[in-house]
N, C-alpha and C positions, 0 to 999 in steps of 0.2 A: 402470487398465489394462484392455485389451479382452481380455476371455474366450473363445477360442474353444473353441467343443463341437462332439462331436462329433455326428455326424447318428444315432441310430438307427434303423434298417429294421425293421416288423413282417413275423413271419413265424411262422409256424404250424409246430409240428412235430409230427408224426402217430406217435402209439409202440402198435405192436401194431394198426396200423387204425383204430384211435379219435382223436379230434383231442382236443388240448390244447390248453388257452389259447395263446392269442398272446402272444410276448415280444417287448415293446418293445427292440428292440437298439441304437437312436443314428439321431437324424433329424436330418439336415442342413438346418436349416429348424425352424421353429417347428410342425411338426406338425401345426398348426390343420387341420381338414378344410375341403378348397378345391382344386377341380379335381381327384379323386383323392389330394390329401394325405394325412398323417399324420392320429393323432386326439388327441397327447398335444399340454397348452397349459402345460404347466411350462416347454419345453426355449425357446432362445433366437429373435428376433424377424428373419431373416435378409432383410438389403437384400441386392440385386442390383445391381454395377456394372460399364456395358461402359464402357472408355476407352482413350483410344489410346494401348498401353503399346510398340507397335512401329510404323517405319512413320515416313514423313517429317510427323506431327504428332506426334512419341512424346510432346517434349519436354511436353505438355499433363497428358499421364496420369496422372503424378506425383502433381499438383497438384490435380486432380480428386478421387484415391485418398484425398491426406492430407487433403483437406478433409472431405471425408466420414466419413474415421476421425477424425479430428478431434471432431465431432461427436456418434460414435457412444459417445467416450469419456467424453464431457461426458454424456454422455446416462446412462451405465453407471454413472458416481460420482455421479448424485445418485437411483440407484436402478434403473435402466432406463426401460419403459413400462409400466404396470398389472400393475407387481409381475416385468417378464420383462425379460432384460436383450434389446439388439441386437447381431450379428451382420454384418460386411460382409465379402460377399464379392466378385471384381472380378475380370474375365477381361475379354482384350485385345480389340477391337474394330479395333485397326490402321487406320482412316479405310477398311475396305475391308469390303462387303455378305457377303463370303463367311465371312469371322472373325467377324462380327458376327453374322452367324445361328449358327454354330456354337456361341458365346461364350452367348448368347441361350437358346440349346435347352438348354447345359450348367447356366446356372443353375436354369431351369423343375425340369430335374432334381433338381439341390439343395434343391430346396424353398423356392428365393426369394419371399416376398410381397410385395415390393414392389421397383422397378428404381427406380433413384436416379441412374443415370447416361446416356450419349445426348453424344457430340459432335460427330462428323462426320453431318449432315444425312443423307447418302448410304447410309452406315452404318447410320444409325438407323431409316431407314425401314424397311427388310424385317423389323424385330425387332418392329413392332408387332402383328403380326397374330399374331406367337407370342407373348408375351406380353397378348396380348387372349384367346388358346382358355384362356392356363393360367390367366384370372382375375385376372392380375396388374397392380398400377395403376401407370403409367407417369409420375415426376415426372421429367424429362428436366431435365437441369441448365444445358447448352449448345448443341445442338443447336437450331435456330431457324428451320428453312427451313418458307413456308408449305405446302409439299406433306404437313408435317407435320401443319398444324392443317386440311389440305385433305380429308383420311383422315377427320375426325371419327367418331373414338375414343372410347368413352367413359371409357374406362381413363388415354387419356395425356393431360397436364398440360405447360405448359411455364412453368419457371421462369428463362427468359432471356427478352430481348421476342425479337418475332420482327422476320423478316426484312418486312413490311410497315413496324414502327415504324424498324427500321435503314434503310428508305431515305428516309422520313419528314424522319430526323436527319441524312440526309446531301444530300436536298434543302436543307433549311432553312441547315445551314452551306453549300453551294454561294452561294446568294444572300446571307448575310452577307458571303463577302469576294468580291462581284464576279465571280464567273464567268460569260463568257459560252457558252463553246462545251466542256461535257462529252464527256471519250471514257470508253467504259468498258469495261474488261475483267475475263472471268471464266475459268473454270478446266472450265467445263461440266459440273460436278458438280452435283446439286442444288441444292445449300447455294447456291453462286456462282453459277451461272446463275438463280436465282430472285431474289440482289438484284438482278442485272443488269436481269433482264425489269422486275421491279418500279421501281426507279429508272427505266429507259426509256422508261416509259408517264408519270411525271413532268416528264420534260427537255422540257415544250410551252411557247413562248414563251423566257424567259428566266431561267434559262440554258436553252442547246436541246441535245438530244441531237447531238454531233460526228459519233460511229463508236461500233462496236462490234468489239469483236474476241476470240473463244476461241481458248483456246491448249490443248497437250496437257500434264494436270500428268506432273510426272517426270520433263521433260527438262534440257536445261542452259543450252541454245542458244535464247533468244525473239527473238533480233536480227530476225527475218521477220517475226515478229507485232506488235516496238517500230516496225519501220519501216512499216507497213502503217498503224498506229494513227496515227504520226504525221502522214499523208497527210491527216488532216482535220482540222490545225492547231489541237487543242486547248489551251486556256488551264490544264485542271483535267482529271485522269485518276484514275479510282476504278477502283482494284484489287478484285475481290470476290471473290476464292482465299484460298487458304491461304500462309504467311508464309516455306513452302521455296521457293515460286514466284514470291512476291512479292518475297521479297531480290533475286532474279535479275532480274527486271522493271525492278525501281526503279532497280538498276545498271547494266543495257543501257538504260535510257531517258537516263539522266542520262550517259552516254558516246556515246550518238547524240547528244546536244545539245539534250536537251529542259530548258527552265528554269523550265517549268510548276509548278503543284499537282499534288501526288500526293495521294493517300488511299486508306488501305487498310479493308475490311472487318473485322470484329470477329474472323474464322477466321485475320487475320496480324498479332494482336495478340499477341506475344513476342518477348523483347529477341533473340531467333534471327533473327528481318527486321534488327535493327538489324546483325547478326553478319555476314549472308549478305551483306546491300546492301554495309555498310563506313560506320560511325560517321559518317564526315565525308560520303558522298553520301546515308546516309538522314536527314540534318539537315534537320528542318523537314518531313517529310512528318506526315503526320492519319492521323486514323483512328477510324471511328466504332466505341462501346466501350460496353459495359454496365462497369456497378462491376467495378475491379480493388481490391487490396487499398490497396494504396497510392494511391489518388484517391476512398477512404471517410474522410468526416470520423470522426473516434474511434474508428479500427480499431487503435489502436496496441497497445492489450493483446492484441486478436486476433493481430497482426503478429505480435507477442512469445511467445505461445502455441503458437502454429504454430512459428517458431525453434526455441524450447525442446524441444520434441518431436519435430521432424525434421531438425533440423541442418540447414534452408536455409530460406532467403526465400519466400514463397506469391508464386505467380504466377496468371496468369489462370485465369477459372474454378473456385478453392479457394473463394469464398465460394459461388458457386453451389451447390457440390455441397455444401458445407457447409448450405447452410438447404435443398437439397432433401431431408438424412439429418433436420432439424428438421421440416419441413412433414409428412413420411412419419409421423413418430413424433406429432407432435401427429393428425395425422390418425384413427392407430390408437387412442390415446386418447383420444380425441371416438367415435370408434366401439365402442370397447371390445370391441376385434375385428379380426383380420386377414384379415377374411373382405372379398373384393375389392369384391365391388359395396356391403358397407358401410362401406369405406375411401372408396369412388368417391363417395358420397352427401354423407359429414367432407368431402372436401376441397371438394367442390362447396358446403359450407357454411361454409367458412372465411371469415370479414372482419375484417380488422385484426391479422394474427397479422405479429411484426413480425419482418422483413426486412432485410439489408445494403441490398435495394433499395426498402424501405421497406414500410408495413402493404400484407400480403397479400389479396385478394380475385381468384377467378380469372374472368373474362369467362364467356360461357354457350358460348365457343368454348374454354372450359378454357387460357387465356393472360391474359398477366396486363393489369390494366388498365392501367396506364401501362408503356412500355414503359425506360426510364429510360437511353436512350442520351446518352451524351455524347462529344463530342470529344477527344481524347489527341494527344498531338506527340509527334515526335521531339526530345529540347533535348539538349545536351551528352552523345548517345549511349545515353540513356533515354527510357524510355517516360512521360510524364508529362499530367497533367490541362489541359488548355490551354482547354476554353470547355465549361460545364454545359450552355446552349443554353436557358436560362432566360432 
């Protein structure tokens, strides 16, 4: 079971003008001294996580959360880390820059060492520079847009591939089933506007780039934007938003009368696109996918674990967040220290520490070396494994 402690605050109290000791009263946070921290190293090892607990990607958050407590519990029954248990704390980021800072600055305060979470691109970017003053090393779980690895940070880490190897994976299947004329559309958010451009600068020769088209996320109504797209008769259309906008897309395209390929990006990966579209017209669309729980060979005790504990199924993104609460912790034990830039130093020397997405080693752009995308369907109204791309 996960312990939570309370935070102690040092504070001095002065009797008759003369100072007395300082009484440690409850640090929220491991105390280590680091940007201003605490100085006690008994109290517990506290991760920090933003995710989208509100907000048309809530349904992510969850799943983010348990993975990572998940983890942290596993962590805690076979002792903690160098004698100290971990701590996870998790404020809502909502896919939106202004909860995400706020979310951000809240835990700084708490005395987070390390951030374990990150999933809307958009979101996540503004958090870095606040989480870089407090010292804090950023292993971002889901979040994947290059503008991320474009900042070079040397705090943050990405434990999803990025949006380079995701268009990589979804050139590569375009040419396996014969596409000639790609459209694409995004959501003009970071995240989706950056596979957009990046897929775009790929579509030379064949397949070639169709069209383009941004739409406004949050609306209901894309009929203007399906019919606009349609206008350059594409064979194959890549959605690269999120999964409240892509159900709507995928069901205004396929009632204008497109009988093309869909696929959607890794951000409208949850059975919610199957919910939104309608089982029977999101039949048969893709979608390019880092490891889910259910398309990992031998995750069935995992699956089972997760169950047993949260009384529902893991969904996207729960093994991420789950080996980013591992990586954080082997890290700090290789450093034997939660002090940031020698957390920064472990992770930068991690090789072969193993992964749902296999032995870790991070690039010298702090992302990982193989980006391990693969193809997912829609079959019989689920999300399932359709081509490794091996």
């Amino acid at each position: 079971m996960t312990a939570y402690l309370t935070r102690r605050l040092s504070r001095v109290a002065l009797v008759g003008g003369a100072a007395v000791a300082a009484m440690m009263l409850s640090a929220c946070g491991n105390g280590l001294a680091s940007g201003g921290g605490g100085s006690s190293d008994n109290g517990p090892i506290v991760l920090g996580m933003l995710t989208p607990l509100s907000g048309s990607s809530s349904a992510i958050g969850p799943y983010m959360k348990n993975g990572a407590q998940l983890a942290v519990d596993e962590i805690n029954g076979k002792g903690g880390v160098n004698g100290r248990k971990l701590e996870l704390k998790v404020e809502d980021e909502a896919c939106d820059a202004k909860s995400a800072t706020a979310g951000a600055n809240k835990l700084v305060t708490e005395g987070v060492k390390i951030s374990v979470g990150g999933y809307c691109s958009g979101a996540t970017l503004p958090t870095l520079p606040i989480f870089e003053k407090a010292d804090v090393p950023m292993l971002i779980p889901a979040a994947n847009s290059n503008e991320l690895v474009k900042q070079h940070k040397k705090n943050v880490f990405l434990i999803n591939g990025t949006g380079v190897q995701q268009s990589d994976a979804a050139l590569k299947f375009m040419k396996k089933v014969g596409a000639t004329k790609v459209a694409l559309m995004d959501d003009n958010t970071s995240y989706s506007k950056d596979i957009a451009d990046t897929t775009a600068k790929l579509l030379t020769g064949s397949p070639a780039l169709a069209g383009r088209e941004s739409v406004t996320a949050g609306e209901s109504d894309y009929s203007a934007n399906v019919h606009a797209i349609l206008k350059s008769q594409p064979d194959f259309i890549y959605w690269t938003g999120y999964y409240q906008e892509g159900g709507l897309i995928i069901r205004q395209l396929r009632q204008a009368g497109y009988t093309g390929k869909i696929m959607v990006a890794d951000g409208s990966v949850d059975q919610k696109l199957v919910d939104i579209a309608g089982p029977t017209v999101a039949e048969g669309v893709f979608a390019t996918m880092t490891q889910t729980p259910d398309t990992i060979q031998g995750a069935d005790k995992w699956i089972a674990d997760y169950k047993s504990k949260f009384g529902a199924a893991p969904g996207p993104y729960s093994t991420q967040a789950y080996d980013a609460v591992r990586v954080a912790a082997e890290a700090v034990k290789q450093a034997g220290s939660t002090d940031g830039s020698a957390v920064i130093k472990a992770l930068e020397g991690i090789d072969g520490f193993q992964l749902f997405s296999g032995p870790l080693k991070f690039t010298p752009d702090h992302t990982l070396s193989s980006g391990g995308f693969q193809i997912l369907a829609v079959e019989n109204g689920k999300i399932v494994l359709k081509d490794t791309l091996q």
